[in-house]
Each structure stands twice: as structure tokens, then as C-alpha cells.
C-alpha positions in Angstrom: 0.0 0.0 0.0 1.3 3.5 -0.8 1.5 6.4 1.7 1.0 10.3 1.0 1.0 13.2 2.5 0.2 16.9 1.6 2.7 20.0 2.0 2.3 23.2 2.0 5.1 25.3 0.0 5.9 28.6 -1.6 4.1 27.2 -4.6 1.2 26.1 -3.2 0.3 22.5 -2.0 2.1 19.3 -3.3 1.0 15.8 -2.6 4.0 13.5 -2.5 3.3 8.9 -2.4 6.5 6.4 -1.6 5.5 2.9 -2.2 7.5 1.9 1.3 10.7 1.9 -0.3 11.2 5.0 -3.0 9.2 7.7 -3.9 6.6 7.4 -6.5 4.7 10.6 -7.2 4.7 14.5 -6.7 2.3 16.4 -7.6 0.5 20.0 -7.3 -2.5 18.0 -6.6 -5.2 19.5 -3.5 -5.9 15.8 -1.9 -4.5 12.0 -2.0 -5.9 9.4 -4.4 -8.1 7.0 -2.3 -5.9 4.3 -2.1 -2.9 6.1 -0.5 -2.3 5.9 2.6 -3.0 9.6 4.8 0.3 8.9 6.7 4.0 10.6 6.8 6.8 8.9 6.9 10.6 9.2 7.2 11.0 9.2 3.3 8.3 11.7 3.2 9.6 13.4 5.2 12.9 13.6 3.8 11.4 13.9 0.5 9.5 17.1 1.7 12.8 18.4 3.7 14.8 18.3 0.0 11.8 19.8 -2.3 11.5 23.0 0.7 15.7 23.3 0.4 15.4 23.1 -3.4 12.3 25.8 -3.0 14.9 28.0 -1.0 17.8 27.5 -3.4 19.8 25.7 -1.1 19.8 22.2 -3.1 20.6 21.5 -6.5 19.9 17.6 -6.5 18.1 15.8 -5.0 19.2 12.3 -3.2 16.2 10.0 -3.2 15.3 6.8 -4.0 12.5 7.1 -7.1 10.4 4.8 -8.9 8.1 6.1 -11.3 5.7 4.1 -13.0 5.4 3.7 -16.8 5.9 2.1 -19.8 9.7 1.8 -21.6 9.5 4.8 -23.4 8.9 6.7 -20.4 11.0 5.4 -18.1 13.9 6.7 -20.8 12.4 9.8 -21.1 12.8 10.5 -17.2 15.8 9.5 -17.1 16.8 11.6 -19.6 15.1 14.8 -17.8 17.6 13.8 -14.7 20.6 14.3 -16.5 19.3 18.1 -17.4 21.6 20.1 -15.0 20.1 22.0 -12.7 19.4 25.9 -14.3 19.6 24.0 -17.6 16.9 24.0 -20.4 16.8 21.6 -23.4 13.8 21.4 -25.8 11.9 17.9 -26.2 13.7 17.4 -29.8 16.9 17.4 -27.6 15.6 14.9 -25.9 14.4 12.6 -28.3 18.1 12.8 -29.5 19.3 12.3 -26.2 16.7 8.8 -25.7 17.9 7.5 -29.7 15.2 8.8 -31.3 15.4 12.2 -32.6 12.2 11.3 -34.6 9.7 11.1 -31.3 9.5 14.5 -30.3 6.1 14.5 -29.9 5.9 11.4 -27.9 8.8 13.0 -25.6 6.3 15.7 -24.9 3.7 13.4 -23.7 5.7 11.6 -21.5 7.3 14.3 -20.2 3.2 15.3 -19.5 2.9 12.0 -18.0 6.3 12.6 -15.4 4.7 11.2 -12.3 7.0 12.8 -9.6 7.2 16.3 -10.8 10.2 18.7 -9.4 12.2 16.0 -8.9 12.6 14.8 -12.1 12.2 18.2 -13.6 10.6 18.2 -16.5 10.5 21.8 -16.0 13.6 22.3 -17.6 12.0 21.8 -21.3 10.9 24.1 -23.0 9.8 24.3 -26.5 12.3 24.7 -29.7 11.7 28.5 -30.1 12.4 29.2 -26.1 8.2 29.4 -25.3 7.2 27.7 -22.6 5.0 25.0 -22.8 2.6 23.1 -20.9 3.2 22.0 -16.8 1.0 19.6 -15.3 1.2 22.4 -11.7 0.6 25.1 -14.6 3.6 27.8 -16.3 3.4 30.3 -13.4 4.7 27.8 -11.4 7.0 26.5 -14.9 8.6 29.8 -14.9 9.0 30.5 -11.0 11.2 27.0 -11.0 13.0 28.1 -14.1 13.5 31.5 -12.5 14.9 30.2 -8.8 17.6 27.7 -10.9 18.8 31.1 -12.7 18.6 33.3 -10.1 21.1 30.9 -8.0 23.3 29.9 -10.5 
């Protein structure tokens, strides 16, 4: 069974779920799915402890375990979005060259919509191939404050 809990941050309220061993969501959702678990624990915890020092700009990286769910594709596609260095931007063409595939552009994009544990893997360091942004699943207020804290403290 997963457990979740709610935070309160500079950017409003986040929901963050571990499966008992790594963390498996974040999200700028307002409540828990029904079948998690209303219950913090230590990787919560810890989890919420990084995201607030990140928030300040007093982390770079973060040092969790994490295990989002999806299909192949995905799962290359968030890895990818790790290896974006923090204050970084890269469009979704760079990384369907990054994944192998400089065709799937358009499937980077909605995978990158599908990023379960947002922040973390930040998926809101891509932007689109003229420099616009585009689309956040917490919304591009909240796209453009992250990008703007990671520039601010380079």
C-alpha cells in the first residue's frame, strides 16, 4: 500500500506517495488518491525536507530513491530529464536525441506530461524549440517561477 501526505510550499500544496521503499509521485494536486495511505513517513519526510531546500535554493539535487511508473518509453524519457543540469533547459527534440530517437518529439512531450513525480525529475527544464514555454502539469506560473529560482542561484 502507498502512503502520502500533503505539504504546503511557496508554490502552493504538493502531494507526495513512496511505495514503502522510493518515492513514487509528486504532484500539485489539493488531496490523496483513495488508495494512499494519509500517513507521513521518514522518506516523506525527507522527501519534503529536500523539495522545501530546493524551493529556497539551497539544493541542487536531489538524493532519493525514485520509482516512477510507466511504460519503456517513459522510463527513458525521465531518465533523460535527470541528467538536465540544474538551471539548464533543453527542448523535447533534444531529448528525443538524447533517448535515440530524434524522430519522437512529440511522444517526448507526452511523456514528459505523463512525469509522475514532478520537481524531482524536472521536467521543467523543457521548454519548446523556439524558447516558449509550454505546458506544466502544476501550470507555467509555477513552470517559470522553477526556471527562474535555478537562474537566479546559479
Amino acid at each position: 500500500m502507498k502512503n502520502g501526505f500533503c505539504y504546503q510550499t511557496p508554490l502552493g500544496e504538493i502531494v507526495i506517495i513512496e511505495n514503502g521503499e522510493a518515492i513514487t509521485g509528486l504532484s500539485f494536486e489539493k488531496a490523496l488518491p483513495d488508495q494512499v495511505n494519509h500517513r507521513e513517513t521518514p522518506l516523506l519526510k525527507e522527501a519534503s525536507q529536500q523539495v522545501a531546500q530546493y524551493l529556497q535554493g539551497k539544493r541542487r539535487s536531489f538524493d532519493l530513491p525514485l520509482c516512477p511508473q510507466g511504460t519503456d518509453f517513459q522510463q527513458k524519457v525521465w531518465k533523460a530529464l535527470q541528467e538536465i543540469p540544474y538551471g539548464a533547459v533543453c527542448s523535447y527534440q533534444d531529448i528525443a536525441r538524447a533517448i535515440g530517437n530524434e524522430k519522437a518529439c512529440r511522444a517526448v512531450g507526452g511523456a514528459n506530461n505523463k512525469n509522475p513525480i514532478s520537481i524531482i525529475i524536472p521536467c521543467h527544464r523543457v521548454i519548446g524549440a523556439n524558447g516558449s514555454l509550454v505546458g506544466y502539469g502544476g501550470g507555467l506560473d509555477i513552470k517559470q517561477k522553477l526556471l527562474t529560482l535555478e537562474n537566479q542561484i546559479k
